[in-house]
C-alpha positions in Angstrom: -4.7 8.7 -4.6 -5.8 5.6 -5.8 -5.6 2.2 -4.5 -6.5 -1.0 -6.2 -5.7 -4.8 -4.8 -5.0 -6.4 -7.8 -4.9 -10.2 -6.7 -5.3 -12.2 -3.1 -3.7 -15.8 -2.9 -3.3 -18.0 0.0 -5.9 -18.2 2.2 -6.7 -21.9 1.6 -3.2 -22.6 2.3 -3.3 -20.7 5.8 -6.1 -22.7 6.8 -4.1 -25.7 6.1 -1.3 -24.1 8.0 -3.6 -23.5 11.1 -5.3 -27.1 11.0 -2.0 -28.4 11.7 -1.5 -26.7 14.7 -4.9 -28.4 15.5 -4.8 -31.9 14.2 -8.3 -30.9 12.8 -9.9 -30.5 9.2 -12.9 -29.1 10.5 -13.8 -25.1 10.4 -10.6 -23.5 10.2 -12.1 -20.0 9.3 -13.7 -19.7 12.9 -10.0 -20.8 14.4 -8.5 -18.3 11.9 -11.3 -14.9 13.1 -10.5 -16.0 16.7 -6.0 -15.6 16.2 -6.2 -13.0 14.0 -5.9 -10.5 16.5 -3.9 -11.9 18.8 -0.3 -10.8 18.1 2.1 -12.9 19.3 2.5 -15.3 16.8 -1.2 -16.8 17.3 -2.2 -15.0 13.9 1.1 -16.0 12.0 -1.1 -17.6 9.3 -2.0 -14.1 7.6 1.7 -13.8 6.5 0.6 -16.7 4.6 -2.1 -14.6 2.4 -0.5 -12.6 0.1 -1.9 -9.1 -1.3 -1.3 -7.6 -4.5 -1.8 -3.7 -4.3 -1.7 -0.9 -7.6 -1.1 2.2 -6.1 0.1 6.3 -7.2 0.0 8.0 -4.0 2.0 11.3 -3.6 5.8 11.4 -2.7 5.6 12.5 1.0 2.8 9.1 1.9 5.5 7.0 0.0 8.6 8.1 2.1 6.4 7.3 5.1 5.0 4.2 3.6 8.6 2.8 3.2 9.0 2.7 6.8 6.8 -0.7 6.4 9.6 -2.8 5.0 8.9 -6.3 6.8 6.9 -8.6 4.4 6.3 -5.3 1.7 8.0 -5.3 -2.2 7.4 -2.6 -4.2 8.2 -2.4 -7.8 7.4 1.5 -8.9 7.6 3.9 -12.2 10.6 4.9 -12.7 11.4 8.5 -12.2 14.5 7.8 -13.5 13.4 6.2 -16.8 10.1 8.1 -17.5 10.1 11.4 -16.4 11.9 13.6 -19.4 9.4 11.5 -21.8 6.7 14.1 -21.7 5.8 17.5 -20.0 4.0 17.4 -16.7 0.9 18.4 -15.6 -1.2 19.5 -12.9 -2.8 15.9 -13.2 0.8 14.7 -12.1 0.4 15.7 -8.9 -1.5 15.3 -5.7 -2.8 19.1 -5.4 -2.4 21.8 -7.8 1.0 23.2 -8.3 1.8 27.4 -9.6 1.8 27.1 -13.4 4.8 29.0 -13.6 6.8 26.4 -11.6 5.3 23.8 -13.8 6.3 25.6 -16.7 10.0 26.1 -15.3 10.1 22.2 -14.5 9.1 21.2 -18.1 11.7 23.6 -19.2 13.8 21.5 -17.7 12.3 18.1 -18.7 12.5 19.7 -22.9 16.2 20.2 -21.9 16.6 16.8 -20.8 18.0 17.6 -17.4 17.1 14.3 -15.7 18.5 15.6 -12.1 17.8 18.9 -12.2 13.7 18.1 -12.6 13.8 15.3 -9.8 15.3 17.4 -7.7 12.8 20.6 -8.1 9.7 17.8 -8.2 7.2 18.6 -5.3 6.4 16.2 -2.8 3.5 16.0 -4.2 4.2 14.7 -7.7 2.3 11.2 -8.1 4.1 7.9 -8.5 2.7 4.1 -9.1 3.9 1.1 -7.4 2.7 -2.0 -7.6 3.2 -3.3 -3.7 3.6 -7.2 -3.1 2.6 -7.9 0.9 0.3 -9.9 3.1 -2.1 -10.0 5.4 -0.2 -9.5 8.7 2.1 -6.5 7.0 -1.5 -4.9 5.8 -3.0 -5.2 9.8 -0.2 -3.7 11.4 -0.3 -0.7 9.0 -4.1 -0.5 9.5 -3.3 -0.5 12.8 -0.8 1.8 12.9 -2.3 4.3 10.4 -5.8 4.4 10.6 -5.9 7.2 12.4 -3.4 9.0 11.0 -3.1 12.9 10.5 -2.5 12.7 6.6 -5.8 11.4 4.8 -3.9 9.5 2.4 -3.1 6.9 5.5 -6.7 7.3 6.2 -7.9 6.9 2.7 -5.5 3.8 2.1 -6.2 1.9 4.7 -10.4 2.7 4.3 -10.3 1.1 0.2 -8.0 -1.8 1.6 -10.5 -3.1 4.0 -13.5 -2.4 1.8 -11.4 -4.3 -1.2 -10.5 -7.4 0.9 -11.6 -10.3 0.8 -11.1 -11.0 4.2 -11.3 -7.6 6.0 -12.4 -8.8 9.3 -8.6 -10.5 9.5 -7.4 -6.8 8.9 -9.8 -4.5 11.6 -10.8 -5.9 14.8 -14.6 -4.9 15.0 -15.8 -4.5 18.4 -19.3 -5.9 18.9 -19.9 -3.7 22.0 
């Protein structure tokens, strides 16, 4: 799995946001570290930061993935479009595969049978998406997920927070 956050934009513009609910110009950022966490609507500024993600995680973390559809775009390869352009291999997928059933699926791919190879493809053929969300979308799924079974939640949302600029806004740390 790999995970790679392209571009941040928008935290100077979230401060703005908050100082208005504050009449205030002054430190914004402590405001901000204090509603982060929240909920209710005291951290609506982090839908304001937006987060650029380049991602090729296996099939089965993207159908769950998908369930985080508020404040998420995802623009992917195409299976559709690239997958009969050149033979597969175990680098394709997540874990190792039987060479034999790789063999019979690029049997299919020489034959040009577009369906027929997406529909023997293992859950654990790799795909790329490049995801478009923010700050709020990216807590709730660290939230959600950090402790997931499947260490491709695990692994995600570990390379988010130590890629962010602004992880503290994504984890709560307890001082305890």
């Amino acid at each position: 799995m790999k995970v790679k956050i392209l571009r941040e934009a928008g935290f100077e513009e979230a401060m703005i946001g908050i100082s208005l609910s504050y009449n205030s110009d002054g430190d914004m950022k402590r405001v901000a570290d204090k509603l982060a966490h929240k909920g209710e609507g005291h951290g609506k500024f982090l839908e304001s930061i937006s987060v650029w993600i380049d991602m090729t995680s296996p099939r089965y973390f993207w159908s769950q993935f998908d369930t985080y559809r508020a404040g998420v775009t995802k623009q992917s390869e195409s299976t559709m479009h690239t997958i009969l352009a050149n033979p597969l291999t175990q680098a394709n997928f997540s874990q190792a595969i039987p060479g034999d059933y790789l063999d019979w699926i690029n049997a299919f791919i020489k034959l040009g049978e577009l369906q027929t190879v997406k529909a023997l493809l293992p859950e654990g053929f790799l795909q790329r998406r490049i995801v478009a969300t923010n700050y709020m979308s990216l807590q709730r799924v660290i939230r959600q997920r950090r402790s997931h079974e499947l260490f491709e939640w695990q692994d995600f949302c570990d390379r988010v927070i130590e890629q962010a600029k602004h992880p503290e806004f994504l984890e709560e740390i307890n001082d305890s």
